[in-house]
VEXDREN-2710 file (C-alpha; in Angstrom, 1 decimal):
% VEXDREN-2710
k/r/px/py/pz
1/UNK/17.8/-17.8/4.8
2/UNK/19.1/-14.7/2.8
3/UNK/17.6/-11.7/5.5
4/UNK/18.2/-10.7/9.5
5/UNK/16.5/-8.6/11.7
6/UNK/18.2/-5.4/12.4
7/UNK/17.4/-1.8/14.4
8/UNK/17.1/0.7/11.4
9/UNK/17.0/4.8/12.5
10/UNK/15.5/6.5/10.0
11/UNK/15.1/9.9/11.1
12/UNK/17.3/11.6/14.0
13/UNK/14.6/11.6/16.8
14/UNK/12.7/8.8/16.1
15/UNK/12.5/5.5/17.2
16/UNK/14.5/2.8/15.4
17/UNK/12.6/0.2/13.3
18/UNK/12.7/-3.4/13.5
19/UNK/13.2/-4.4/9.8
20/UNK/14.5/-7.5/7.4
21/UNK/17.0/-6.7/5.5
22/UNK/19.6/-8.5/3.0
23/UNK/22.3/-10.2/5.6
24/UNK/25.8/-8.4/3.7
25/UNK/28.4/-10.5/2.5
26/UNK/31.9/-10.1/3.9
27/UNK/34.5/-8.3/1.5
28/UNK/37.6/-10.3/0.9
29/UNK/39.2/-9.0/4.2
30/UNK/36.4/-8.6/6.1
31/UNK/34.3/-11.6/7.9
32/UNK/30.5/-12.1/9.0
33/UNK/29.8/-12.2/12.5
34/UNK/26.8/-13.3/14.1
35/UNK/26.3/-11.2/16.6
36/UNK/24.9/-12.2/19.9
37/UNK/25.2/-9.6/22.0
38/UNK/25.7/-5.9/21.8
39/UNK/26.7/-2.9/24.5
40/UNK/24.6/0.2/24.9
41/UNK/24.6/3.1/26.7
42/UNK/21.0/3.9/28.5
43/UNK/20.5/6.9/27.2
44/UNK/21.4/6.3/24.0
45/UNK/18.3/7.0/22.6
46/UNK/18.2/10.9/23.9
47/UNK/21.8/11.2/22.8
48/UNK/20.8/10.2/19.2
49/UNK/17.9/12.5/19.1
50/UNK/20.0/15.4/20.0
51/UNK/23.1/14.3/18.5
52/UNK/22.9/17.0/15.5
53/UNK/22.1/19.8/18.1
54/UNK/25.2/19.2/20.2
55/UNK/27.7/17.5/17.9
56/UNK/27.1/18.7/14.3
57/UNK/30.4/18.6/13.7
58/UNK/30.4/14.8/14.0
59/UNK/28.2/13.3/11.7
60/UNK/26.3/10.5/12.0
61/UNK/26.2/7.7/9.4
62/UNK/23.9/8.2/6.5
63/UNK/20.4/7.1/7.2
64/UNK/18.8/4.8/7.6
65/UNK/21.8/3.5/9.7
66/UNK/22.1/0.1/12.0
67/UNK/23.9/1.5/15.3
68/UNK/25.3/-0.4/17.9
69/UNK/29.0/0.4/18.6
70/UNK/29.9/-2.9/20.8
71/UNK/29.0/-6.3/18.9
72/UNK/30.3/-9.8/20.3
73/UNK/29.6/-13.0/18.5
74/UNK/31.1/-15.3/16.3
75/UNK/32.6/-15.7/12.7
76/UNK/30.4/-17.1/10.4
77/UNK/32.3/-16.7/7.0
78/UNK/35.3/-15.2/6.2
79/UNK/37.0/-13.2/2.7
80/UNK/38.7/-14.7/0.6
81/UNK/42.0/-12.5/2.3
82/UNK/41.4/-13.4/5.5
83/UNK/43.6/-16.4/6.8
84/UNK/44.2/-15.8/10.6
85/UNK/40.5/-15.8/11.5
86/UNK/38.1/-18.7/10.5
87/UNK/34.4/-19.2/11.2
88/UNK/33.4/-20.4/14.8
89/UNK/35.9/-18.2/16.4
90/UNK/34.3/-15.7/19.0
91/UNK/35.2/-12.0/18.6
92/UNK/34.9/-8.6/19.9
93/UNK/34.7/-6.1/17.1
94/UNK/36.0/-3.1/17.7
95/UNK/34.0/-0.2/15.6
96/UNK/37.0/2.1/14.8
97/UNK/37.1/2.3/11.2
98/UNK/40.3/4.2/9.7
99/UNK/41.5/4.3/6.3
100/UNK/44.9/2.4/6.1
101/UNK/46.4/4.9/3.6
102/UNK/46.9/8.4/5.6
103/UNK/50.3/9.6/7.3
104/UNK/49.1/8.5/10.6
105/UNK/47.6/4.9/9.7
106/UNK/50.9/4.7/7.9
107/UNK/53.0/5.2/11.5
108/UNK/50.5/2.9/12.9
109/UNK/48.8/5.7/14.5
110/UNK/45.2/4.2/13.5
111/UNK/43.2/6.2/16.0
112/UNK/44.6/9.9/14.7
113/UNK/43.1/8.9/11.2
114/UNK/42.4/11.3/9.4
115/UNK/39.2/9.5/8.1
116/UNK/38.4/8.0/11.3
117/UNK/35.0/6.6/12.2
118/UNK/32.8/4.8/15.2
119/UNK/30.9/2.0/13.4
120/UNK/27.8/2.1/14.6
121/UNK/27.9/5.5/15.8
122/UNK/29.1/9.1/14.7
123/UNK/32.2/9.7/12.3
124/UNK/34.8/12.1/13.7
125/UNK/35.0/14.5/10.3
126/UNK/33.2/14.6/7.2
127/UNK/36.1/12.4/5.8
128/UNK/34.5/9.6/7.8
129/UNK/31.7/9.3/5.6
130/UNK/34.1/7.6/3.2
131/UNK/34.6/4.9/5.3
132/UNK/30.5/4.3/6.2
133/UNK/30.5/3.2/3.0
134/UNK/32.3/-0.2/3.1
135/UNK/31.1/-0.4/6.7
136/UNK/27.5/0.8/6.9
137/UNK/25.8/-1.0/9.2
138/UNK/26.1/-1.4/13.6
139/UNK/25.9/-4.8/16.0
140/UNK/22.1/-3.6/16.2
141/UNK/21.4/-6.8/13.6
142/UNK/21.6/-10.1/13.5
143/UNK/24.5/-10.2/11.2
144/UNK/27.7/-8.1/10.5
145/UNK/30.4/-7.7/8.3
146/UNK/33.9/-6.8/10.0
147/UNK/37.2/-5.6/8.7
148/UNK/39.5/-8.2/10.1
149/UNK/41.5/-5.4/11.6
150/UNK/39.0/-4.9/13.9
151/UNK/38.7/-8.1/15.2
152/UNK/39.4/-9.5/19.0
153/UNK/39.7/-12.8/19.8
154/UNK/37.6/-13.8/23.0
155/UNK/38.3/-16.2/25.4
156/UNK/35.8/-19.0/26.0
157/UNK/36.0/-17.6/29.9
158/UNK/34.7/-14.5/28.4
159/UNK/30.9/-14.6/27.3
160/UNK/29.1/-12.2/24.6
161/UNK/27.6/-10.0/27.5
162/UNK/31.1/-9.4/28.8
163/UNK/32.6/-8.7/25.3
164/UNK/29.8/-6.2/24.4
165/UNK/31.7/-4.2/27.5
166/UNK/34.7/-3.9/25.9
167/UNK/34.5/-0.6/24.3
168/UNK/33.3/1.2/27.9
169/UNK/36.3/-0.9/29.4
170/UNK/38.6/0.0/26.3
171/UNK/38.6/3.9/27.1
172/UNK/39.8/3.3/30.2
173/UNK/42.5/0.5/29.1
174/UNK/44.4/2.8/26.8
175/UNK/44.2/6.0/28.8
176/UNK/45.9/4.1/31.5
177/UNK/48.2/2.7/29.2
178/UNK/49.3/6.0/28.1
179/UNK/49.6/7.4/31.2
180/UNK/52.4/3.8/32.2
181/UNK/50.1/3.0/35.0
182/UNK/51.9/-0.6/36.4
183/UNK/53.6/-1.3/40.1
184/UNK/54.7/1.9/42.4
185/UNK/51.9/3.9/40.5
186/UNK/49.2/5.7/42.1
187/UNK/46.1/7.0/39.7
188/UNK/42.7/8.9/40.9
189/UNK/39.7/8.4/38.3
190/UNK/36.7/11.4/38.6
191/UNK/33.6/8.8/38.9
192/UNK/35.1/5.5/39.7
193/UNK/31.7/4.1/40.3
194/UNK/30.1/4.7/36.8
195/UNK/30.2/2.8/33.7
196/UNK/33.6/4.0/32.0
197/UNK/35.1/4.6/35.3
198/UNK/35.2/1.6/36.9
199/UNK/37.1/0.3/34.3
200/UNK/40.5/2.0/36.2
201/UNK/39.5/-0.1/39.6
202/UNK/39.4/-3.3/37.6
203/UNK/42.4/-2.5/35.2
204/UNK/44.6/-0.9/37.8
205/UNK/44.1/-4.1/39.8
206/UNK/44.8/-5.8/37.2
207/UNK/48.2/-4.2/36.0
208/UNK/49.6/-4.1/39.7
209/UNK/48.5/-0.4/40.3
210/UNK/49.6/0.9/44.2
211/UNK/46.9/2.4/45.3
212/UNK/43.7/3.5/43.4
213/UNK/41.8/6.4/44.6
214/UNK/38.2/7.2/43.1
215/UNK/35.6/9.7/42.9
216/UNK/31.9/9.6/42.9
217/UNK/28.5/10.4/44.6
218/UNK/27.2/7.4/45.5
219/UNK/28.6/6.1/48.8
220/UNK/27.0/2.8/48.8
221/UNK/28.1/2.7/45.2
222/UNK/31.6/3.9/46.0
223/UNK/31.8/1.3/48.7
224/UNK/31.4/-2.0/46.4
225/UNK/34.1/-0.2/44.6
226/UNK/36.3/-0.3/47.5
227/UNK/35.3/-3.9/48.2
228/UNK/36.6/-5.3/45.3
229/UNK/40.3/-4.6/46.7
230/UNK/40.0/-2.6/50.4
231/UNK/43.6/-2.0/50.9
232/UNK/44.5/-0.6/47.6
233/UNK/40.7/0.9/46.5
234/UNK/40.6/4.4/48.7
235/UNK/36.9/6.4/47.8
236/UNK/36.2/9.4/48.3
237/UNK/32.3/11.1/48.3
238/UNK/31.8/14.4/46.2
239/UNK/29.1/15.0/48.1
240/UNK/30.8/15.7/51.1
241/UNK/31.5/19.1/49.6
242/UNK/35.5/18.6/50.4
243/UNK/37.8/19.4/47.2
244/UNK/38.6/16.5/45.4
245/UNK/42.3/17.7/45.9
246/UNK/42.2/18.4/49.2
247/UNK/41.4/14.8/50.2
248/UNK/44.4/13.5/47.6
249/UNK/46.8/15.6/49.1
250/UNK/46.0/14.3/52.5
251/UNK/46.2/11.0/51.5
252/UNK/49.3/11.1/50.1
253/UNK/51.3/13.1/52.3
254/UNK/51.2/16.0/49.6
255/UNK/52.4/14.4/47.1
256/UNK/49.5/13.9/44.9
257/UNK/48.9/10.6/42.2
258/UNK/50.8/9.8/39.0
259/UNK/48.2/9.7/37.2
260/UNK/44.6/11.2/36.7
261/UNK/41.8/10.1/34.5
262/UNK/38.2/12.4/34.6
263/UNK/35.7/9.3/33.9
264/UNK/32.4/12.4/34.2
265/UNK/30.2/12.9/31.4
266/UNK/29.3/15.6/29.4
267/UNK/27.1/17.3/31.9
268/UNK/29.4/17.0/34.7
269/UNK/30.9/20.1/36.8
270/UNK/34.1/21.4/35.6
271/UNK/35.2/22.1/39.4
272/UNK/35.8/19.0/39.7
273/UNK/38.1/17.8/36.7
274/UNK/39.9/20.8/37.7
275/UNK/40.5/19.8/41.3
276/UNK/41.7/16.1/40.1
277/UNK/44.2/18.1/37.8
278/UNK/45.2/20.1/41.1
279/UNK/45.9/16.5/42.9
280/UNK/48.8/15.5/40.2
281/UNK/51.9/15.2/41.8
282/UNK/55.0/16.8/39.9
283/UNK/55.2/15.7/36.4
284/UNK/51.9/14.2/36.8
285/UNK/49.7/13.3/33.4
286/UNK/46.0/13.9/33.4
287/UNK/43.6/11.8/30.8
288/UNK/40.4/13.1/29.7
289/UNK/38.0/10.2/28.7
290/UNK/34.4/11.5/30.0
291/UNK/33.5/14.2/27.5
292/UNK/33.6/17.1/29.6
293/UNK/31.8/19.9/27.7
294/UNK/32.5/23.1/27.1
295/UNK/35.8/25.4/27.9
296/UNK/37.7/24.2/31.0
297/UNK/40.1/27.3/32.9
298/UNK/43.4/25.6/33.7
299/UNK/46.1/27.1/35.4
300/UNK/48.9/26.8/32.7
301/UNK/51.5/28.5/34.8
302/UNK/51.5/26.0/37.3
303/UNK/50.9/23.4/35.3
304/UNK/54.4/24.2/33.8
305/UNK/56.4/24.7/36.7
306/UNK/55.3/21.3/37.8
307/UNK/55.8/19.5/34.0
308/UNK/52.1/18.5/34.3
309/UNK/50.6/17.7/30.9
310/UNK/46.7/16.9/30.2
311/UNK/45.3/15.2/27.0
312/UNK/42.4/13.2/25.7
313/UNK/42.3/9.8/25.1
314/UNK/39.4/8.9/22.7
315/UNK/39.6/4.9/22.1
316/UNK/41.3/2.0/22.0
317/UNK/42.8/0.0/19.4
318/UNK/42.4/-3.6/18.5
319/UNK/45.7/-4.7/20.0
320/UNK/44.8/-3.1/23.0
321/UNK/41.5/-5.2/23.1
322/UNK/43.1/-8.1/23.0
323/UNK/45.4/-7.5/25.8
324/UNK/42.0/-6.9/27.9
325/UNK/40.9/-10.6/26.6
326/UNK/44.1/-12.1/27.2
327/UNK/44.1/-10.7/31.3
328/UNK/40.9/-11.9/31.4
329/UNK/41.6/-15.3/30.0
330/UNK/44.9/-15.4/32.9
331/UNK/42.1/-14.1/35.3
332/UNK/43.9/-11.2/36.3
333/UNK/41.0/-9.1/34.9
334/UNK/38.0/-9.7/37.0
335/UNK/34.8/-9.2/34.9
336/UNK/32.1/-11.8/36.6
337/UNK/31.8/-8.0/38.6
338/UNK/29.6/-7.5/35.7
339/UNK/25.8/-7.0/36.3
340/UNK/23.7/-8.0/33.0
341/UNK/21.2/-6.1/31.9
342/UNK/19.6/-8.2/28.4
343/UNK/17.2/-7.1/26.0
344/UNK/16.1/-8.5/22.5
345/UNK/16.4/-6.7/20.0
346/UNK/12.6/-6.3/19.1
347/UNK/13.0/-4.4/22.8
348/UNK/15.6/-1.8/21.9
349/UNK/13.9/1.7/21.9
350/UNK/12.6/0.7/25.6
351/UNK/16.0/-0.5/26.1
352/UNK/18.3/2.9/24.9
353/UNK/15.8/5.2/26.1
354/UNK/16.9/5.5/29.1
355/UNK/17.3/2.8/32.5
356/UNK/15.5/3.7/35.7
357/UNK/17.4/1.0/37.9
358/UNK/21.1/0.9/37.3
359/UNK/24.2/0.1/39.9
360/UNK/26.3/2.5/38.0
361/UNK/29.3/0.5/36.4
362/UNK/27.9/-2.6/37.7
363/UNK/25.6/-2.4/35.5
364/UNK/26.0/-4.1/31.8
365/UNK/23.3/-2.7/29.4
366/UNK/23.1/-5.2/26.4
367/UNK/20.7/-5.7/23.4
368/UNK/20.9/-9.8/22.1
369/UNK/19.7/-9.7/18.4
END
């Protein structure tokens, strides 16, 4: 058999196709992967259709395009420069694509690329185009071709489903990483119930965080958060109308946390990323992951005085994925928290257009081609 079934958008808006196409052959550092399983985000479908209103400065791969930014499968053929990896192995690929060549790939800075892409997604400059066209095509298929860069090796304690979580629990991974979350740390994550953010419960359990204090609205949500770990999880409910840094500041004797993370989406209320910036302690570090939209006031004066710093944290690398197999495979990552939600792929546009029954991060949204 010479053809898959993939997903195929062919105009921003529409719904993707189901189509047989030619499966690609692997260049010689790049491998096939059959993919088995592949993350989503619900609404991807109303993101896609709008994605050229509210992002046209990121463009979107040429189309028609295979998405899908979070494939999990196995090798099924590798290049002829590829010696670590060999087929039957089961991977996590990683959809950054960067160049290699630039100043910051050169210093091993592979996320500041200057070409850099999501595979499967959106490109971060025009530059990224470049890069679409060695690496075209999504986990949205049957088959893909991988740069072995990209590649993570999974555990056989970790299955596909869990894999195709990677990139939601990624984000989370490396903010927290930058911000040396580890023992006698305390960190607050805006929306610790949702799908990016309860990545900081799980990894700041996992890395020997203090105590872990979360946001969200959803008390009965926010309490199976707690659950997982009741003496160091502490929740707090937005929609108590109390300021997020009010409540931090009483629980810490005034001190405020080490480290902040927003986890909110794009639609999200500014007030609120700006009261988790108000709960750092002195020379605390705050992480944007969430996409807040739109110009955010900060008080820069204080945030002096008090050698705060905030920044945005985009990704993760590939090394980074595999330290998030590797606690997994020691078990000190817990993902069996992990609520499946499976569609084939002839099911997709139902699937990405948008989930009415969801337990916030719970929840595990994944398309099986």
């Amino acid at each position: 058999m010479n053809t898959m079934k993939a997903a195929r958008m062919h105009q921003v808006g529409e719904p993707m196709k189901i189509e047989e196409l030619p499966i690609p052959e692997p260049g010689q550092n790049d491998v096939l992967v059959r993919v088995r399983s592949c993350g989503i985000v619900p609404n991807l479908g109303n993101i896609l259709a709008n994605w050229t209103t509210w992002f046209p400065e990121l463009p979107l791969p040429p189309l028609p395009a295979v998405f899908g930014l979070d494939p999990a499968g196995e090798i099924v053929k590798v290049g002829s420069h590829v010696h670590t990896w060999q087929p039957g192995d089961r991977v996590y690929v990683n959809p950054g694509l960067y160049c290699g060549g630039c100043r910051a790939c050169r210093t091993g800075d592979l996320i500041n690329c200057t070409h850099y892409a999501f595979r499967g997604y959106f490109g971060f400059s025009q530059n990224s185009l470049k890069l679409y066209k060695n690496h075209p095509g999504g986990g949205l298929a049957e088959y893909m071709t991988a740069p072995q860069y990209a590649l993570v090796k999974l555990p056989s304690n970790v299955s596909f489903d869990q894999g195709a979580r990677f990139g939601y629990l990624g984000t989370m991974y490396s903010a927290m990483r930058k911000g040396g979350m580890g023992p006698g740390k305390t960190m607050l994550v805006n929306g610790i119930s949702g799908t990016l953010g309860i990545g900081g419960a799980l990894f700041g359990l996992a890395m020997g965080v203090t105590k872990i204090y979360g946001t969200g609205r959803d008390k009965t949500l926010l309490e199976r958060v707690k659950a997982l770990a009741p003496n160091r999880i502490e929740v707090f409910s937005t929609s108590d109308n109390e300021p997020v840094d009010v409540w931090i500041k009483q629980m810490t004797d005034g001190l405020g946390v080490d480290v902040f993370i927003d986890a909110l989406g794009p639609g999200a209320s500014h007030e609120t990323l700006q009261q988790g910036v108000r709960a750092l302690k002195r020379g605390g570090r705050a992480y944007n992951i969430g996409a807040v939209m739109g110009m955010v006031g900060m008080d820069l004066h204080t945030m002096m005085d008090e050698q705060q710093s905030i920044e945005g944290s985009a990704w993760f690398t590939a090394a980074e994925g595999q330290d998030m197999a590797d606690m997994a495979e020691a078990g000190t990552l817990d993902l069996s928290i992990l609520e499946h939600v499976c569609s084939p792929l002839e099911k997709v546009n139902e699937a990405i257009s948008g989930i009415a029954q969801r337990n916030g991060g719970f929840s595990n949204f994944v398309i099986n081609p």
